[in-house]
DONUTI-648350 format. One record per residue (C-alpha): x, y, z. Coordinates in steps of 0.2 Angstrom, whole numbers, padded with zeros to 4 digits, always signed. Each point is the difference from the previous one (the first is absolute). Layout:
<recs>
XYZ...
</recs>
This chain:
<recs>
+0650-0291+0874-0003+0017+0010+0010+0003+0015-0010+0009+0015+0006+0009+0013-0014+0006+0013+0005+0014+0011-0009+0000+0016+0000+0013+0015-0002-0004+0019-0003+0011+0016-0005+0016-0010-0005+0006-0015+0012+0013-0009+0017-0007+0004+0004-0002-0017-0004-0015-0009-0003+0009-0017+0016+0007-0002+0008-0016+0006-0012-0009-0013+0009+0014-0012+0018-0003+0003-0003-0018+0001-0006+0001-0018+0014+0013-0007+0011-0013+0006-0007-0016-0008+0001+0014-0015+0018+0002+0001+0004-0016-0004-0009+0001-0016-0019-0006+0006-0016+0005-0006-0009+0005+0015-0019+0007+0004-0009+0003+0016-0017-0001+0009-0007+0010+0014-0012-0009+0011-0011+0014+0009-0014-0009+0014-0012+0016-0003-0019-0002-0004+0004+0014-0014-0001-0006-0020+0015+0012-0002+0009+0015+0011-0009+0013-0013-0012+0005+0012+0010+0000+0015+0008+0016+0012+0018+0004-0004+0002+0004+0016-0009-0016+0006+0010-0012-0008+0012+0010-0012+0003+0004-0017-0013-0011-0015+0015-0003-0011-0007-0001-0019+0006-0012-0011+0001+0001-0020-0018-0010-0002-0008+0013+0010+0000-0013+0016-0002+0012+0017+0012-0012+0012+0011+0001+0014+0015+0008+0004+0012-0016+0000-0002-0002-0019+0009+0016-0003+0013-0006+0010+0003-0017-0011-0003+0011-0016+0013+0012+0004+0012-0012+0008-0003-0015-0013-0004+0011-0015-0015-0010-0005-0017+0005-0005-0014-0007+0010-0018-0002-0003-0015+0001+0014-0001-0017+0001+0017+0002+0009-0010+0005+0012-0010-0012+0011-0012+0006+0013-0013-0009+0011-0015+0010-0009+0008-0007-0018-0002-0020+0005-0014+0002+0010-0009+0009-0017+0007-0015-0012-0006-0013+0013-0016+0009+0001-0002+0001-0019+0003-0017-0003-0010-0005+0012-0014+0010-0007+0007-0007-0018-0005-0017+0008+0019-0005-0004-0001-0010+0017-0019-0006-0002-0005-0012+0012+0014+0002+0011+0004+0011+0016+0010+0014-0003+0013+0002+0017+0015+0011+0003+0010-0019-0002+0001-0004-0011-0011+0010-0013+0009+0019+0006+0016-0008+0003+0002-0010-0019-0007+0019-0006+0015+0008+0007+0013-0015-0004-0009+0003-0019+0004+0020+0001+0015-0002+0004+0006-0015-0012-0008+0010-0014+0008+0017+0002+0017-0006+0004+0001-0008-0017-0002+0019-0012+0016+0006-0005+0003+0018+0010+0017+0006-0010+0009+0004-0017+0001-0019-0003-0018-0004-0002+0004-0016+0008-0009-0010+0015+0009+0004+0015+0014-0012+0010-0007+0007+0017-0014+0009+0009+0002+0009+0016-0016-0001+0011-0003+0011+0012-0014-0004+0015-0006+0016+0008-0004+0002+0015+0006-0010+0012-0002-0016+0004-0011-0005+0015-0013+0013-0007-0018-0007-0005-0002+0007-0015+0018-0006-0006-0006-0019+0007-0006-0005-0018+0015+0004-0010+0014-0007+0015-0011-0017-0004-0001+0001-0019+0020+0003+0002+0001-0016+0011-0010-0010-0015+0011+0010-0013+0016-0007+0007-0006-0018-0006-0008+0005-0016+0015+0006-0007+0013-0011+0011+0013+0005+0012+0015+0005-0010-0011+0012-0009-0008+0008+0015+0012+0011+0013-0006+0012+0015+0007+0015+0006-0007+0006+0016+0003+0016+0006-0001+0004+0019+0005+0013+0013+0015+0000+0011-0003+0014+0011+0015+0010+0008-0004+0004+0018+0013+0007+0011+0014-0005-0012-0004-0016+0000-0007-0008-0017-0019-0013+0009-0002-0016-0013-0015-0005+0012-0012+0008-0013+0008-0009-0015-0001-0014+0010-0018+0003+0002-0004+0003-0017+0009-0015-0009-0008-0011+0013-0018+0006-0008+0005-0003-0018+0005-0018+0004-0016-0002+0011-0008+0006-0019+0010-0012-0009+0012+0010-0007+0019+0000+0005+0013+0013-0006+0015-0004-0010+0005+0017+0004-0004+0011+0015+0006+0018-0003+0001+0009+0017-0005+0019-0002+0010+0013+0011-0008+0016+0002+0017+0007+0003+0016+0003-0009+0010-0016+0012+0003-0014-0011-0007-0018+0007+0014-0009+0008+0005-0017+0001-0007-0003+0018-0017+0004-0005-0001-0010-0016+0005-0014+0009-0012+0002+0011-0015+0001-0014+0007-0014-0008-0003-0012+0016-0015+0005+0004-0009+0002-0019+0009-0015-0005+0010+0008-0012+0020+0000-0008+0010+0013+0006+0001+0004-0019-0019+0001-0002-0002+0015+0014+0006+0018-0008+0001+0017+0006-0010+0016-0008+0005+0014+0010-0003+0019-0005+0011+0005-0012+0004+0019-0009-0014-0004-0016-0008-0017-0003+0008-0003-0017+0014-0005+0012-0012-0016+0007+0004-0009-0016+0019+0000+0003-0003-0004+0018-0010-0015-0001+0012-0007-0014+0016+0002+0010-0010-0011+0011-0002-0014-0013-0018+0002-0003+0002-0006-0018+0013-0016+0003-0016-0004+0013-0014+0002-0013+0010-0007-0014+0005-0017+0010-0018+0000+0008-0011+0001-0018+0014-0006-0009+0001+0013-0011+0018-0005-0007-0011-0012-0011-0010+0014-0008+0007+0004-0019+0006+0016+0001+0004+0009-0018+0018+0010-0002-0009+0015-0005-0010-0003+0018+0016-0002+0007+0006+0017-0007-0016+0010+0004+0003-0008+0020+0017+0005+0001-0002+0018-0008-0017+0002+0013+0012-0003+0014+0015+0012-0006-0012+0014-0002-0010-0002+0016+0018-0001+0009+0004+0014-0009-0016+0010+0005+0003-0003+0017+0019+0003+0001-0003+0019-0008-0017+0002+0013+0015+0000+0014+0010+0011-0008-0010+0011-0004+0002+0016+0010-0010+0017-0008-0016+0001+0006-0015+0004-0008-0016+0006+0011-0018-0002-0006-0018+0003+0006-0015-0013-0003-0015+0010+0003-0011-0012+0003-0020-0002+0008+0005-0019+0007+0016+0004+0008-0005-0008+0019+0004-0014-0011+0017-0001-0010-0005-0018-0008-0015+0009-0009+0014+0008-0009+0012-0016-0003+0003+0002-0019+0002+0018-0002+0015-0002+0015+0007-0014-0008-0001+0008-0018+0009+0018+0010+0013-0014+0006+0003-0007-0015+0003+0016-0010+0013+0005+0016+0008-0013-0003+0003+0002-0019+0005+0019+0005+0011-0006+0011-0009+0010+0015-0006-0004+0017-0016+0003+0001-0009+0010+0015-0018-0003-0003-0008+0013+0011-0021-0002+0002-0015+0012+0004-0017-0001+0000-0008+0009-0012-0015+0006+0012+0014+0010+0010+0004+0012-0013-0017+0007-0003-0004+0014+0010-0014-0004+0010+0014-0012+0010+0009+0018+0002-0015+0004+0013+0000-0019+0006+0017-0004+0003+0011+0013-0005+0013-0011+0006+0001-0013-0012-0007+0012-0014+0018+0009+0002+0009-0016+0002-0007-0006-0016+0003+0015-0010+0016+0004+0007+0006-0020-0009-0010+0007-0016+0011+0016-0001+0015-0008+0003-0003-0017-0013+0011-0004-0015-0016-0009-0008-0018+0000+0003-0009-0018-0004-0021+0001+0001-0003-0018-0003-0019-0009-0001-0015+0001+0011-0017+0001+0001-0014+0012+0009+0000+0018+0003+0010-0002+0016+0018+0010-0001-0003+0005-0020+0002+0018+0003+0015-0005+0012+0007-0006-0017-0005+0013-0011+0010+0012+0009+0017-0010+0000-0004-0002-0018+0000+0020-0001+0014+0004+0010+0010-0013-0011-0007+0007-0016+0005+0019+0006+0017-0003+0010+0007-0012-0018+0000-0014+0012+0001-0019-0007-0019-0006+0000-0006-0017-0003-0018-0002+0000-0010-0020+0000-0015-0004-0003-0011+0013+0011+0016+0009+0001+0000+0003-0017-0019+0004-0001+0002+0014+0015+0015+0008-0011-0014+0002-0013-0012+0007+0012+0015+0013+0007+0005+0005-0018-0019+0003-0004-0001+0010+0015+0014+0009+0000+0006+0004-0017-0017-0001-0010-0009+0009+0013-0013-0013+0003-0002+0004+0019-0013-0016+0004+0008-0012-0009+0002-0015+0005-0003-0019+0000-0017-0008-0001+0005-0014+0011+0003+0014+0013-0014+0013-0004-0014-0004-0010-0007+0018-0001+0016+0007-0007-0003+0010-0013+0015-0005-0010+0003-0020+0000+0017+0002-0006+0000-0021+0004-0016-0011-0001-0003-0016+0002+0002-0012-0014-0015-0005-0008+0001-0017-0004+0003-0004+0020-0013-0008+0011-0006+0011+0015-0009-0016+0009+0014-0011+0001+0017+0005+0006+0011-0016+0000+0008-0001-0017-0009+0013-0010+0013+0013+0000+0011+0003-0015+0013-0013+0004+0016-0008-0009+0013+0003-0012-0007+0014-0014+0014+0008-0011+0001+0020+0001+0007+0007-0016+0011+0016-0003-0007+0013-0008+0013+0004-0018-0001+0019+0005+0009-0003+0017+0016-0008-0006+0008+0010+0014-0009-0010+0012+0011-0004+0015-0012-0014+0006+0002-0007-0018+0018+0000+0000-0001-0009+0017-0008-0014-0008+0013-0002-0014-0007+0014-0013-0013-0016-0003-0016+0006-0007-0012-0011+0010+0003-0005+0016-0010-0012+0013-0006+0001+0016-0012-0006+0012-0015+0011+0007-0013+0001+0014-0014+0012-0001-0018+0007-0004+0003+0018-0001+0011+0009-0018+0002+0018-0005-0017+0007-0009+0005+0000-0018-0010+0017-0003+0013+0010+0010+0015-0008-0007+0002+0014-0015+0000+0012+0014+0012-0008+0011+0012-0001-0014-0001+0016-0008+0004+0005+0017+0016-0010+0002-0003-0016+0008+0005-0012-0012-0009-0019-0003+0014-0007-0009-0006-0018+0003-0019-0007-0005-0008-0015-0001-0001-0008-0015-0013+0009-0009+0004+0015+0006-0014+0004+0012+0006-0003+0017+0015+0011+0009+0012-0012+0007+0014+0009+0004+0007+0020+0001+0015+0011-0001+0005+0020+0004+0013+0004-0014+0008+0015+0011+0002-0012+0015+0015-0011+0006-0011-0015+0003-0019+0003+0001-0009-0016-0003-0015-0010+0002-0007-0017-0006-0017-0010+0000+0008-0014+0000+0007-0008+0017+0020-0002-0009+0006-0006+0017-0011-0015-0002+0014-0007-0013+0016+0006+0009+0015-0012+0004+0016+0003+0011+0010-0005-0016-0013+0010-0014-0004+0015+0008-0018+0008-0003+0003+0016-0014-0009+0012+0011+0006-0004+0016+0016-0001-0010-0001+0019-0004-0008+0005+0013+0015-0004+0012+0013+0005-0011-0008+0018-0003+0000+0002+0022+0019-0005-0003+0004+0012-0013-0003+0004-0019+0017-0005-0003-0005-0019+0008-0019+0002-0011+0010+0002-0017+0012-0014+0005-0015-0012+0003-0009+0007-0018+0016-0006-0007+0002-0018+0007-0020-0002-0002-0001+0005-0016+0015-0012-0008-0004-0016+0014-0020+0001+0005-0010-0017+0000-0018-0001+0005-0001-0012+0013-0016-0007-0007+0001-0016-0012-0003+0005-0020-0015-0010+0000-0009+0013+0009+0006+0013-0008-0012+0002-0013-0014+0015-0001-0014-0001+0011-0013-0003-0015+0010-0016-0005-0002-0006+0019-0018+0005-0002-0001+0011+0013-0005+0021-0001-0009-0004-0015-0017+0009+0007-0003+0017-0008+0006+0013+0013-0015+0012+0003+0003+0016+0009-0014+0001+0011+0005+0013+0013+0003-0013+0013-0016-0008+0002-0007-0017-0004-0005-0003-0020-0017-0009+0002+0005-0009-0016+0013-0010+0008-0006-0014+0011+0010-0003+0016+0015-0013+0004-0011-0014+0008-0016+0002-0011-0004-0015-0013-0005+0003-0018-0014-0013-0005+0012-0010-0013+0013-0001+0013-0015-0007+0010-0006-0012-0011+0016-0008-0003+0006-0002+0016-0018-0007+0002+0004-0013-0015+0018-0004+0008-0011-0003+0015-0013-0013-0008+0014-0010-0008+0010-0002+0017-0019-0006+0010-0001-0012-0018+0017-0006+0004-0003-0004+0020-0019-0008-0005+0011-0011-0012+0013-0005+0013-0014-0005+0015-0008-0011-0015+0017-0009-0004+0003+0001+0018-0016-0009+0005-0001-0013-0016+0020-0006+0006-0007-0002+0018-0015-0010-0005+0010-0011-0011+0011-0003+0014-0014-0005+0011-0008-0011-0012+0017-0011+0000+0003+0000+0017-0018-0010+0002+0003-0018+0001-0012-0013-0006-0002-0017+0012-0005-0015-0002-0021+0004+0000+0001+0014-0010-0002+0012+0015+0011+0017-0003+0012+0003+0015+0013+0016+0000+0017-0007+0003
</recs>
């Protein structure tokens, strides 16, 4: 039977509750369990696709192309699991799939109701997804870490704090543990539990009562005995069940800090996880996950060179919009043995219309360009800030500075080359200018401009290495392997009809897609490190596996002595973090498949739009729909024969003849 532990979050929002859900996890790991996680989000929104970065944070991509929230890249990176988008439950997802049965006429006859019909549908997700093997194993998981979002009290988290209260004796008691975690403010020295108190009282009013209560400190004091004591009384708690989480120098120490609290001794007496069969080679894997991580975190203290590195970025009000490219620049720090110091600048204030508007920050933000070891230019989308970026791209370029390009990042170095080197003055993106006169990138042809949610080029797609550009530094980076996988997010690509000119003129496309066609990732020979990816590669980082371009990127700001020691290890130990059963070519997954037409980045009238319904499709889902109404007509028959039966026999006959209902 599944274990469940759902991790709950009281008095704000934020505190958090996803990397508590992640440590939790890595520790169940360590003692050689399988482990997956779900991400409860109460939004009206199918997905986070079409959603601000700046509103909400970075959409996290996963390897089936879901759009989702930033929390699953933390159980990713922290568990080293592959998650799918049904990992992902939102309000907009159950309500559709309530809807859609309802409309199906799954619950003909009856009353559809948040309780229980909404409730039993999130009860049903969660049971169902909790069940699909997430590792190298291939094997259903020992535990699943759920985490509610939101907090609790909210109205639009009211349905899923009640389908966790039904959960609880679905499953049973000893497979069903809650972590809540709450606020302990500091305020004038002194640590106030009256919020706590507050907010484990409102859980228990919702039926729920924690088995742990983890205190969060917004401050570097530990939480002392005094005040656990006092949190245990009053939320009717062990002194053993409340534990600290103060701020601590990088949260891959948060691990080690809730399990010097005995957060796994609690969990494993509370699910009784001492009776779950755990294999030696499980055992093994445990024990070598907690060296390493140990390890990781030893070195990250030690380390003393730093290494300093600009993001030049159009969201950067906002740091979560940028969650996984920090994380993948901390992992590769860490495999460098460097501190990092990420410094930040909006792109907007490097062009030179900002010099008139406020030369101030214009200056400022140059002044950190000029003076960078490393220069990231990761995704985004609209015209806002591109020109911002195609000048850090340039001074990169000229000044031999070490240049990592994602996404749009990689798109703006094309339009910079174009403009610069081949002497194409106007060029530029058609995302950004329709009327240019040289589309160095279009939009793709086979995406639908009606719909945005979901209809961009989205998932895990191999890139593969030209055989020309065996010098590749990017290949080597990736163990010399020939393909490679990553996961991407975008409409727009580079015009095939001006790749022969771009090459010929030095920018190299030393990885393609699989036939060839599309441009997925570039290299200047005659640079230290100048490169650019399509792809989103910090989308498949870990603190342990660290992602190849991030890899080189840092270890080319820290020296060319550091970039040819990392070639070296890459190329004798690299292992894809993505299970071998994915790793197959795009055309075996059945995806890519479309004939790629060059079409100057406008819309081929050939090819209907995401959303539009060819009339087979039609007529079979109209076929699927007569057997379902056949089905229900035949269920009211049967329904109404039984009940008439059951009528007749209840008639009793008397003495005369007369019939009288008993």
């Amino acid at each position: 039977m599944t274990k469940y532990i759902v991790v709950s979050g009281g008095v704000i929002s934020g505190i958090g509750k996803g990397v508590i859900a992640s440590s939790t996890g890595l520790l169940l790991k360590t003692t050689g369990l399988k482990v997956t996680s779900i991400k409860i989000d109460p939004y009206m929104n199918i997905d986070a696709g079409t959603m601000r970065p700046t509103e909400h944070g970075e959409v996290y991509v996963l390897n089936d192309g879901g759009e989702v929230d930033l929390d699953l890249g933390n159980y990713e990176r922290y568990l080293d699991v592959t998650l799918s988008r049904d990992n992902n439950v939102t309000t907009g997802k159950i309500y559709r799939e309530v809807i859609e049965k309802e409309r199906r006429g799954d619950y003909l006859g009856k009353t559809v109701q948040i309780v229980p019909h909404l409730t039993n549908a999130i009860q049903d997700w969660i049971e169902r997804v909790s069940k699909i093997p997430v590792d190298e194993t291939g094997e259903e998981p020992d535990v699943c870490i759920v985490e509610l979002g939101g907090t609790v009290g909210d109205i639009e988290s009211a349905p899923f704090v009640e389908a966790m209260r039904q959960f609880q004796f679905r499953i049973g008691r000893e497979n069903f543990a809650l972590i809540h975690v709450s606020l302990v403010p500091v305020i004038h020295g002194e640590l106030k539990t009256k919020p706590t108190q507050a907010a484990v009282r409102e859980l228990r009013g919702l039926g729920l009562s924690p088995d742990i209560v983890a205190c969060r400190l917004v401050a570097s004091c530990e939480l002392d005995a005094q005040t656990k004591q006092k949190i245990s009384m009053f939320c009717h708690v062990d002194d053993e069940q409340v534990m600290g989480v103060h701020d601590v120098t990088s949260v891959y120490h948060v691990p080690l800090l809730l399990e010097r609290q005995g957060l796994v001794n609690l969990l494993t007496r509370r699910l009784q996880l001492g009776k779950v069969e755990i294999p030696r080679v499980g055992l093994d894997r445990g024990r070598s996950l907690r060296e390493r991580w140990r390890g990781m975190t030893k070195a990250q203290e030690r380390a003393f060179d730093e290494v300093q590195v600009v993001l030049v970025g159009k969201y950067t009000a906002l740091k979560d919009s940028y969650m996984s490219v920090t994380k993948a620049l901390e992992h590769a720090s860490f495999r460098c043995n460097r501190r990092l110091k990420l410094l930040w600048v909006e792109s907007e204030d490097l062009e030179e219309i900002m010099k008139g508007k406020d030369p101030v920050k214009y200056h400022a933000a140059w002044n950190l360009i000029v003076n960078a070891k490393g220069i990231l230019v990761p995704g985004g989308f609209g015209q806002r800030g591109t020109e911002g970026m195609v000048e850090a791209i340039k001074w990169a370029r000229e000044k031999k500075v070490p240049f990592l390009g994602i996404c749009l990042g990689f798109q703006m170095a094309v339009v910079e080359w174009a403009r610069s080197v081949c002497g194409l003055r106007d060029a530029n993106s058609a995302e950004l200018d329709e009327s240019t006169s040289h589309p160095v990138v279009i939009y793709m042809p086979e995406i639908s401009r009606t719909h945005l949610g979901g209809t961009m080029r989205l998932g895990l797609r191999s890139t593969i290495f030209r055989p020309e550009y065996e010098w590749s530094t990017l290949r080597k980076l990736y163990g010399g392997a020939q393909t490679i996988w990553e996961r991407h997010r975008h409409r727009y690509e580079v015009n095939p009809e001006y790749v022969s000119k771009l090459e010929e003129s030095g920018l190299l496309f030393v990885g393609r897609d699989e036939k060839g066609e599309r441009m997925q990732g570039l290299e200047l020979k005659d640079h230290p490190f100048f490169v650019g990816l399509q792809a989103h590669p910090e989308f498949c980082t870990r603190p342990l596996n660290p992602s190849p371009p991030f890899l080189g990127f840092i270890a080319a700001a820290s020296g060319s002595t550091v970039l040819a020691e990392q070639i070296e290890s890459q190329l004798a130990t690299f292992k894809p973090p993505h299970p071998v059963a994915v790793m197959v070519p795009d055309s075996a997954r059945g995806i890519d498949t479309e004939e790629h037409l060059t079409t100057g980045g406008k819309a081929d009238p050939k090819k209907k739009e995401v959303g539009e319904e060819t009339k087979d499709a039609m007529i079979e889902r109209l076929k699927q729909r007569v057997v379902q109404l056949e089905g229900a007509v035949k269920e009211l028959r049967d329904d109404v024969t039984a009940r008439e039966k059951a009528e007749k026999s209840a008639v009793k006959v008397n003495g005369n003849g007369s019939g009288h209902e008993a």
